[in-house]
Phi, psi and omega in degrees: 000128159235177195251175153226097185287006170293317205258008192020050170258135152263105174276184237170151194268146182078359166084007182300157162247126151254107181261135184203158166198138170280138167197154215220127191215166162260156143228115172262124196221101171276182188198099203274355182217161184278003194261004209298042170287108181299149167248147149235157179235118177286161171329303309145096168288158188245102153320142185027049179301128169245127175225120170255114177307072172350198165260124170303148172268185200248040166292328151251136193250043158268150186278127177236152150211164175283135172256175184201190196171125170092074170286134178221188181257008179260336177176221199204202222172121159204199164176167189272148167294084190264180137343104153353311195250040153215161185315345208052008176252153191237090211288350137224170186315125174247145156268113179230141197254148171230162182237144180209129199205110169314170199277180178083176179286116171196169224209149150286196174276333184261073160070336193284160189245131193250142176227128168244150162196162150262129125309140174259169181190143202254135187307160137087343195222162132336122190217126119006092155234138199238152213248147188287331167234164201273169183251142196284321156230143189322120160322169144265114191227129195241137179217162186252160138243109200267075184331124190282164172293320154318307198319125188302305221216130196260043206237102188225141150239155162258168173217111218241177218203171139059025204277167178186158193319327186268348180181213187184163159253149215221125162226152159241147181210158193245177190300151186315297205333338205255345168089334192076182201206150178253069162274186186254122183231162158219197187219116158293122182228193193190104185248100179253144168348164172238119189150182193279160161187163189312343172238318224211167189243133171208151173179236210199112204217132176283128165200193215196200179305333225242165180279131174241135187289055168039320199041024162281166165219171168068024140358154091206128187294010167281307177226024176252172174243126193228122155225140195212173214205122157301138199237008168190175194226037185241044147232103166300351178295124204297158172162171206241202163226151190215123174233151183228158179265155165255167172306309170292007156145331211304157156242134178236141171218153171224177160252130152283107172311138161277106172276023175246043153238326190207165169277017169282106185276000200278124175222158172310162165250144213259173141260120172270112177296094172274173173206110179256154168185146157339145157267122168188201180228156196226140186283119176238153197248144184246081179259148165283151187326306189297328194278343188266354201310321212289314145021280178279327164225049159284000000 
C-alpha cells in the first residue's frame, strides 16, 4: 500500500484507488434576517459529504443553533436559528466553524480514525447508531441536525447521549414549547479520536449554564476552528452549546436553555466534546487497522 498525498488517495495493490477529505472552516456572518443563508464552498470536492455545524458563538445573547440544507459534494448552505417565538435576527455578527468529511470509516495520516455518517431520527425518541468500525476509546463525537422535507419546524438541535467505542445515542429536539414533531428527520454526525494528531486537537470539558473553561489555549479566532457538540443527555430540557474566546487564546463553553416555556436558564451539566484546528482540508485515508501500525511507530 502507498500513498499518493497529490490525490489524498490511498493506491491499493492491485491498482484500486480510494479518495476521501476531511475539510474544516469559519464564518463570521451577520444576519439582519431570519432567511439569512450562507453558502460554502469547499477547496475541493468532497465525495458523499457529511457536514456538522459548530456552536454559535456569543455576540448575541438569544438562543441560537446552525441549521444547514443542500449538502452537495461542492459545500453546504446553512444560517443561524433562533427559536420560533424570536425574531430571528442577530443584532451582531456570529461565528461558526464547520467540518465537512466523506461518509464512511477513514484514518488521518498518522492513524487517527474519523467515521462520518447519517441517521435517520424521529424528533422527541431516541435512536441507535452503531459506528462501522469500532474506536478503541470512546470518540469525541459532533452532530448535526438535518430537518426532513415534511418537517413542521425546521430549527432542530441534536443531542448524543451513551457514547462509547461501538456507537451513541442520538434524539433530536425543537423547543419544549412545540413539543416535538413525528417528521422523518435525520443526523449527521462525524466521530474522531480523542486526543492530539497532525489535524485536529479534541477533547472533554464538563459545563452547565454557567461558562466553563476548555482548557484551550492558543486560539485564535480569526483563523481556528472550534467545534463542540454534547456527549450526554442528562438534562432533557432542549438547549444548544454556546461559546466565547478570551483574550489569552482561551475557550469558554456553557450549555443554553431554550426558553419559551419558562425563563429558567439552570441545566445539569453535560459533558461537552470538542475540537480545535486550522481551517483547512486534509487527505483522509482508508486503511485498514493492521495497515497503520508502522504509522504509529514511526
Amino acid at each position: 500500500m502507498t500513498f499518493d498525498a497529490s490525490l489524498g488517495s490511498t493506491k491499493v495493490a492491485g491498482g484500486s484507488t480510494v479518495e476521501a477529505r476531511l475539510e474544516m472552516g469559519t464564518e463570521t456572518v451577520p444576519q439582519a434576517d431570519a432567511d439569512g443563508w450562507v453558502s460554502v464552498l469547499f477547496e475541493e470536492a468532497i465525495e458523499d459529504a457529511v457536514v456538522v455545524m459548530g456552536p454559535v458563538s456569543w455576540a448575541h445573547g438569544d438562543a441560537a443553533t446552525p441549521v444547514v440544507r443542500n449538502v452537495t459534494e461542492t459545500g453546504v448552505e446553512f444560517r443561524i436559528a433562533e427559536w420560533h417565538y424570536m425574531d430571528g435576527e442577530r443584532a451582531r455578527p456570529e461565528t461558526v466553524s464547520w467540518m465537512a468529511a466523506s461518509e464512511g470509516t477513514h484514518r488521518l495520516e498518522d492513524g487517527t480514525l474519523v467515521q462520518a455518517g447519517l441517521a435517520d431520527a424521529a424528533t422527541g425518541t431516541v435512536s441507535d447508531v452503531a459506528f462501522d468500525t469500532g474506536f478503541e476509546t470512546a470518540p469525541v463525537l459532533f452532530t448535526q441536525a438535518v430537518p426532513g422535507s415534511a418537517s413542521d419546524t425546521p430549527t432542530l438541535v441534536s443531542r448524543s447521549d451513551a457514547v462509547t467505542g461501538e456507537g451513541f445515542e442520538v434524539r433530536l429536539q425543537t423547543e419544549d414549547a412545540l413539543g416535538g414533531t413525528s417528521a422523518s428527520d435525520s443526523v449527521a454526525w462525524i466521530a474522531v479520536d480523542q486526543g492530539e494528531s497532525v489535524a485536529v486537537s479534541t477533547g472533554r470539558t464538563n459545563a452547565a449554564f454557567k461558562w466553563e473553561s476548555t482548557r484551550v489555549t492558543e486560539f485564535d479566532p480569526g483563523e481556528d476552528v472550534f467545534m463542540a457538540s454534547t456527549q450526554t443527555l442528562r438534562d432533557e430540557d432542549t438547549a444548544t452549546v454556546r461559546y466565547t474566546t478570551t483574550r489569552d487564546g482561551g475557550l469558554n463553553v456553557r450549555v443554553h436553555e431554550d426558553q419559551s416555556v419558562d425563563w429558567n436558564q439552570n441545566h445539569r451539566h453535560e459533558r461537552i466534546g470538542h475540537l480545535t484546528a486550522e481551517a483547512e482540508a486534509f487527505d483522509l485515508f482508508d486503511l485498514p487497522e493492521a495497515a497503520y501500525s508502522w504509522l504509529l511507530a514511526a
